[in-house]
MIMAR-984046 format. One line per field, with one value per residue: residue in one letter; x, y, z of N, C-alpha, C in turn. Coordinates in Angstrom, 1 decimal, padded with zeros to 4 digits, m for minus. Layout:
<atoms>
r (A ...)
nu (X ...)
nv (Y ...)
nw (Z ...)
cau (X ...)
cav (Y ...)
caw (Z ...)
cu (X ...)
cv (Y ...)
cw (Z ...)
</atoms>
This chain:
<atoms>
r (X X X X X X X X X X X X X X X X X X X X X X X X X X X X X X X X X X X X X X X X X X X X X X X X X X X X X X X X X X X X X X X X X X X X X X X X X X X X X X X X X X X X X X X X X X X X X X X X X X X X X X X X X X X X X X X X X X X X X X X X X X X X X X X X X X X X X X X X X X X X X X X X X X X X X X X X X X X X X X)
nu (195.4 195.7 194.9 194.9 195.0 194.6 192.9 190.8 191.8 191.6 188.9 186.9 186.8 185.8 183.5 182.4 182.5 179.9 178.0 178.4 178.6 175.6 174.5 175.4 174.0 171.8 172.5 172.9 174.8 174.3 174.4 173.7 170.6 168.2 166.3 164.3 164.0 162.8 160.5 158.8 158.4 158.2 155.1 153.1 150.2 149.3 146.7 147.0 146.7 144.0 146.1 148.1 149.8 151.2 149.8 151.0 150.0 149.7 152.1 153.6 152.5 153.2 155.8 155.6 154.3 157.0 158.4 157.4 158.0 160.3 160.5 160.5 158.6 157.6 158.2 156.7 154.2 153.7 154.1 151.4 149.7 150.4 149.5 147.4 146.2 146.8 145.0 143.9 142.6 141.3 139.0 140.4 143.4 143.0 142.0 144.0 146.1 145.0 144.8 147.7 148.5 146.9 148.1 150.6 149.3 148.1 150.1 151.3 150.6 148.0 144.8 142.6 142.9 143.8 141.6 140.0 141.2 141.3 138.2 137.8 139.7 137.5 134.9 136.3 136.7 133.7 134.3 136.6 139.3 141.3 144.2 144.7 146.6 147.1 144.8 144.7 146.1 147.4 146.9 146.1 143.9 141.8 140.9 140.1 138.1 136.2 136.0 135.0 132.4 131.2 131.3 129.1 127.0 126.7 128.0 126.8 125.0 126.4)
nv (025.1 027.5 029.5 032.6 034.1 032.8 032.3 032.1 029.2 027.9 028.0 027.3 024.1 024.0 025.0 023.4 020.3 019.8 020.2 017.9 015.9 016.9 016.0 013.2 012.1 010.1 008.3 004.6 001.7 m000.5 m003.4 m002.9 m003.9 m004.8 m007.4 m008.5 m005.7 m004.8 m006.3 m005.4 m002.9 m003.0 m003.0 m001.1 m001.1 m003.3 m003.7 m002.2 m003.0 m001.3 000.5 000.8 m001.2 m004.0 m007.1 m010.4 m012.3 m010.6 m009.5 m012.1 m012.2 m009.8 m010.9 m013.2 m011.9 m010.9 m012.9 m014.0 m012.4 m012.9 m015.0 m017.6 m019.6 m021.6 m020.6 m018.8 m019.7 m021.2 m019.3 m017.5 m019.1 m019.4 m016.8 m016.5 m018.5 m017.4 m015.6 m013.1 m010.3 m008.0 m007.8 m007.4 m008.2 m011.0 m011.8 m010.9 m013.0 m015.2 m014.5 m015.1 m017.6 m019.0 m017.6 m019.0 m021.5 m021.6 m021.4 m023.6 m025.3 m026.2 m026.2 m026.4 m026.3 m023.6 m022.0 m022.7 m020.9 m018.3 m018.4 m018.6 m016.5 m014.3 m014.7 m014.2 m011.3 m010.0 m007.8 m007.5 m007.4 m008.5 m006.7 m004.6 m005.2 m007.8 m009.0 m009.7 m011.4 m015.3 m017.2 m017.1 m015.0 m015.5 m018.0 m016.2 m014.9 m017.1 m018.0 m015.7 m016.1 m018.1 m017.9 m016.1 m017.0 m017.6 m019.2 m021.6 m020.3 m019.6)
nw (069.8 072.1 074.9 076.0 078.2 081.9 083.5 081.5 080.5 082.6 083.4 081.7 082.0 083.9 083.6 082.2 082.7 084.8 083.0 081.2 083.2 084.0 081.6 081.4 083.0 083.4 082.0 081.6 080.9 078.5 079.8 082.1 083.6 085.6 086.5 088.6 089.3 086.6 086.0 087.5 087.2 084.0 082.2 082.7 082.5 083.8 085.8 089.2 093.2 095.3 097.0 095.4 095.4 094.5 094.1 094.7 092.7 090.3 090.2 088.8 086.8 085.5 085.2 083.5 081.4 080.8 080.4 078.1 075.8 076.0 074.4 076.1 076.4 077.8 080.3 080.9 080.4 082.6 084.7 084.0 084.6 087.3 088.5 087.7 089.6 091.8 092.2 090.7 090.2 089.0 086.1 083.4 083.8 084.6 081.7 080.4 080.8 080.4 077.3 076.7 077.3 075.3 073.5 073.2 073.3 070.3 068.9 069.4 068.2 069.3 068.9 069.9 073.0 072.4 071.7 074.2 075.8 075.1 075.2 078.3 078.7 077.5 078.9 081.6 081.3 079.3 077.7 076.3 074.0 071.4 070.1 067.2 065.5 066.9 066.3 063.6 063.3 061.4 063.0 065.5 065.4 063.7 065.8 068.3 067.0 066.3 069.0 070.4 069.2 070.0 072.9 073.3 072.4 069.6 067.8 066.2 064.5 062.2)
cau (195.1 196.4 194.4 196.6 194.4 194.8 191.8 189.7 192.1 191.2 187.5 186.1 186.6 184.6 181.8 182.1 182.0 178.9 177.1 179.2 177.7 173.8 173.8 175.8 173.1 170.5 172.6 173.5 175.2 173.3 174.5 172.6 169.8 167.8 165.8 163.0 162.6 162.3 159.6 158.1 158.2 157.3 153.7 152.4 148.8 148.3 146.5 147.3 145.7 143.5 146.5 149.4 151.2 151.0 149.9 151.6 149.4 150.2 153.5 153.7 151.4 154.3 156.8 154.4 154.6 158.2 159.0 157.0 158.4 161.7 160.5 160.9 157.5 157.0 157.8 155.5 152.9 153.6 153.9 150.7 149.1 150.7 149.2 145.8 145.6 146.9 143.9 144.3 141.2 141.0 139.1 141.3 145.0 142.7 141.9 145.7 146.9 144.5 145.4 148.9 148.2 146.2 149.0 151.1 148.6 148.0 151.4 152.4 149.6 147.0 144.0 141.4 143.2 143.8 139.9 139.1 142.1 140.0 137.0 138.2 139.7 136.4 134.3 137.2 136.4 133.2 134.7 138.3 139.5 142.7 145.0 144.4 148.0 147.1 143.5 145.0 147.3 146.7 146.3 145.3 143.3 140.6 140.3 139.7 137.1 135.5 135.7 133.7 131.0 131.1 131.1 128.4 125.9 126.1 128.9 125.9 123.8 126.6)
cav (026.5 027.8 030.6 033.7 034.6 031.5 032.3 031.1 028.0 026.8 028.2 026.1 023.0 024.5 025.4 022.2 019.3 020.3 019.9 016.9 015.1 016.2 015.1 011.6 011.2 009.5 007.3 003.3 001.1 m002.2 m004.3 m002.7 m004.6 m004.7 m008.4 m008.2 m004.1 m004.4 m007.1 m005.3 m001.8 m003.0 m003.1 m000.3 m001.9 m004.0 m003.3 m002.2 m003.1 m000.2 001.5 001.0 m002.1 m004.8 m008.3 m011.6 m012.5 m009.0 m010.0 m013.2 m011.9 m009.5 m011.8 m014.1 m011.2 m010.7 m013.9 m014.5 m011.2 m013.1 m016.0 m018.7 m019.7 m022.6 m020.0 m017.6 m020.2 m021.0 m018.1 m016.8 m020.5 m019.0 m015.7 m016.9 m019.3 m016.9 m015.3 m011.9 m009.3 m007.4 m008.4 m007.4 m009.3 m012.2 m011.7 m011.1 m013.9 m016.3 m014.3 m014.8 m018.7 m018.6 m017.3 m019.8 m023.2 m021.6 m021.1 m024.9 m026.0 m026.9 m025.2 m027.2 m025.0 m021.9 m022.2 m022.9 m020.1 m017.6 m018.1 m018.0 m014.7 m013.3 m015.1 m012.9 m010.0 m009.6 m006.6 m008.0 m007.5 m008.3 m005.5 m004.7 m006.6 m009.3 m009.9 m010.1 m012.6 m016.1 m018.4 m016.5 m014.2 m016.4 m018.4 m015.3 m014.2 m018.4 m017.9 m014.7 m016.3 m019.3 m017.4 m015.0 m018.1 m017.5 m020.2 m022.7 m019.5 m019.0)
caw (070.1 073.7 075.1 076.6 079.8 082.6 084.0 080.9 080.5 083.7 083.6 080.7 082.4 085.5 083.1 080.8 083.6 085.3 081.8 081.4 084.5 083.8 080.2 081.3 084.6 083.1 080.9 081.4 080.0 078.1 080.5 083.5 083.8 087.4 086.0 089.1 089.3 085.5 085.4 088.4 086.3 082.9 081.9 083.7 082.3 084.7 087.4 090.6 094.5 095.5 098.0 094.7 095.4 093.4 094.5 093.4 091.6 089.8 089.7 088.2 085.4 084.7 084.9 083.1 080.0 080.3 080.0 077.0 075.0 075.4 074.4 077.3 076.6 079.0 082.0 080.6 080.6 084.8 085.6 083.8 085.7 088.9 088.3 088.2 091.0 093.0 092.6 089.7 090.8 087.7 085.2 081.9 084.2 084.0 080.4 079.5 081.1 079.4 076.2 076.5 077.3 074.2 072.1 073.3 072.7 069.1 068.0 069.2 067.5 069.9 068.8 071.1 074.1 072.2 071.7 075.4 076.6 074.5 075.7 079.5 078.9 076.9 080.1 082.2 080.7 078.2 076.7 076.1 072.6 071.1 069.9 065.9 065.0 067.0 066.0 062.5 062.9 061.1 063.3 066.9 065.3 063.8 067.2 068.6 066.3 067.2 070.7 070.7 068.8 071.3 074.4 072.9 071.6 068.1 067.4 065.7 063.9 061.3)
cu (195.2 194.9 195.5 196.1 194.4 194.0 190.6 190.3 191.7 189.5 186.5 185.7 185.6 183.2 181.5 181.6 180.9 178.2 177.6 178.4 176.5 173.8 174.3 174.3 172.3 170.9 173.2 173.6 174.2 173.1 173.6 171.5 169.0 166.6 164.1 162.8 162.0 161.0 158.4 157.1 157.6 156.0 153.3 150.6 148.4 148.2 146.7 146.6 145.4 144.9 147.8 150.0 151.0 150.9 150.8 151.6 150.0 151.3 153.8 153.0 152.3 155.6 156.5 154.7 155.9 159.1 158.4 157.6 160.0 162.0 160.9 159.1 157.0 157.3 157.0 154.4 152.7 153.3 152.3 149.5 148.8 149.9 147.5 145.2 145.8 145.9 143.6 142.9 140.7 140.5 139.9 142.8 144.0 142.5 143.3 146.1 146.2 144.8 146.8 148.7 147.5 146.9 150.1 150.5 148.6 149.0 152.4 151.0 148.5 146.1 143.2 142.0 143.7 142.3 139.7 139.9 141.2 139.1 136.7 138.4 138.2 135.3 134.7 136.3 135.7 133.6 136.1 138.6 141.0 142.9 144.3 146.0 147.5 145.8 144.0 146.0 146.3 146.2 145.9 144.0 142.0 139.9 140.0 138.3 135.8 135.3 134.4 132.4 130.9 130.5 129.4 126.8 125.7 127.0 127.4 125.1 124.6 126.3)
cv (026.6 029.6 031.3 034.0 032.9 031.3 031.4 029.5 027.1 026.7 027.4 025.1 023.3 024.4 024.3 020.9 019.3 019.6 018.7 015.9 015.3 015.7 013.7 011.1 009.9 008.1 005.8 002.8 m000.5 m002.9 m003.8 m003.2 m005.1 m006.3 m008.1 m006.8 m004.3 m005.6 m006.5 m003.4 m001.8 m003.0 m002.5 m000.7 m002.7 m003.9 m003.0 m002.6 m001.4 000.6 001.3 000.4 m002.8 m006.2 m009.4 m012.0 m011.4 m009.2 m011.0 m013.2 m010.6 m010.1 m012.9 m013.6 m011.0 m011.5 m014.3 m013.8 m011.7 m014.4 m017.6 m018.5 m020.9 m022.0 m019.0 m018.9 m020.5 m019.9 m017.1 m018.0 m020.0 m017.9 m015.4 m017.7 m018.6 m015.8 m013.3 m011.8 m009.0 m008.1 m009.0 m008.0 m010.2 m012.6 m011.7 m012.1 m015.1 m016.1 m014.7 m016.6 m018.8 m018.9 m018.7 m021.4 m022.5 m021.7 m022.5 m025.9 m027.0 m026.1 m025.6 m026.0 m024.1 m021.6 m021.7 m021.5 m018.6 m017.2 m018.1 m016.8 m014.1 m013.7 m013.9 m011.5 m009.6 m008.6 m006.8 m008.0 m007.5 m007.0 m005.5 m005.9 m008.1 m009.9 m010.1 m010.6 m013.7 m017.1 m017.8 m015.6 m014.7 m017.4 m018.2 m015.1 m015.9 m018.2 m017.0 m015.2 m017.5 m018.7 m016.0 m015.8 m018.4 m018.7 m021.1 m021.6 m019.2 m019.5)
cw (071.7 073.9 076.2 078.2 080.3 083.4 083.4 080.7 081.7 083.9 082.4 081.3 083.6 085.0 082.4 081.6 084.2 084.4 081.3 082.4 084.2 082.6 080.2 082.6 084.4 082.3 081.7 080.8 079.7 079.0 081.6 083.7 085.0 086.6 087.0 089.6 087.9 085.3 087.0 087.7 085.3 083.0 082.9 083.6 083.2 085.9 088.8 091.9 094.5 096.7 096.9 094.8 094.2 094.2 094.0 092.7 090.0 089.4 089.0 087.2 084.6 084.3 083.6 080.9 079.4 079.5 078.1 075.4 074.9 074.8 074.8 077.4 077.4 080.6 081.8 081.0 082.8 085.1 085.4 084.8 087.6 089.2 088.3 089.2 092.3 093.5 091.5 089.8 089.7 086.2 084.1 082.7 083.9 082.1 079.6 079.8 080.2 077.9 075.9 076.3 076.0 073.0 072.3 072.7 071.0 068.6 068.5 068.8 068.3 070.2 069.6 072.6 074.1 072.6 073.6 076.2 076.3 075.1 077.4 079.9 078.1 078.2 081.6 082.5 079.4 077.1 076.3 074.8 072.4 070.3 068.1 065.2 065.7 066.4 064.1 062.3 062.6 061.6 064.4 066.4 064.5 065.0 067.7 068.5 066.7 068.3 071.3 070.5 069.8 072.3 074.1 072.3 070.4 066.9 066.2 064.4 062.4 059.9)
</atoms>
């Protein structure tokens, strides 16, 4: 189809590129991948310093989760190591990191320091509860439910 006026043939494209460019702005491709903004971005959960940066601690506790979510669980475990010695303010960052540690000893079958990672993070953070998916998984989510009664004195009363 030709249009007869050569005004509108050239005037489409005027009006179409425009809209063209804002609906492409926002898009990248898979590959784009920024490795330390995105482990600096993800998990807006954890805590910030009181002026909005983020300590290193802070950092290596996202790195810590990134890594774990891609499963490179022996740099999750450092980095969540690193993440606490470097000193993590916030109660509930200390409580995830020991959780994450946690999930790690349970799921390579060393329940003696799931147990003790547990009851670090509930020490952490008295009020610390896992998620509802996670407290009903089979093997973290009874160690859990142990720990609390440990760290709470009631371990011996049941």
């Amino acid at each position: 189809m030709t249009l007869a006026n050569p005004a509108l043939r050239g005037g489409w494209l005027a009006f179409a590129a425009p809209l063209v460019a804002i609906a492409c702005a926002g898009c990248a491709s898979p590959g784009d991948v920024q490795r330390e903004d995105s482990v600096v971005s993800a998990h807006p959960q954890v805590a910030r310093t009181r002026n909005g940066s983020l300590s290193r601690a802070q950092i290596e506790l996202r790195r810590g989760i990134r890594s774990y979510e891609d499963a490179e669980y022996e740099s999750a475990a450092r980095s969540f190591r690193s993440a606490l010695d470097r000193g993590l303010k916030a109660p509930g960052d200390k409580a995830k990191a020991y959780k994450y540690l946690a999930f790690i000893a349970c799921t390579s079958g060393k329940m003696k320091s799931c147990n003790v990672e547990f009851r670090n993070a509930l020490q952490a953070d008295p009020k610390f509860e896992l998620a509802p998916a996670e407290a009903g998984h089979p093997i973290w989510g009874p160690a859990f439910r142990n720990a609390r009664l440990e760290v709470s004195g009631k371990a011996g009363s049941r």
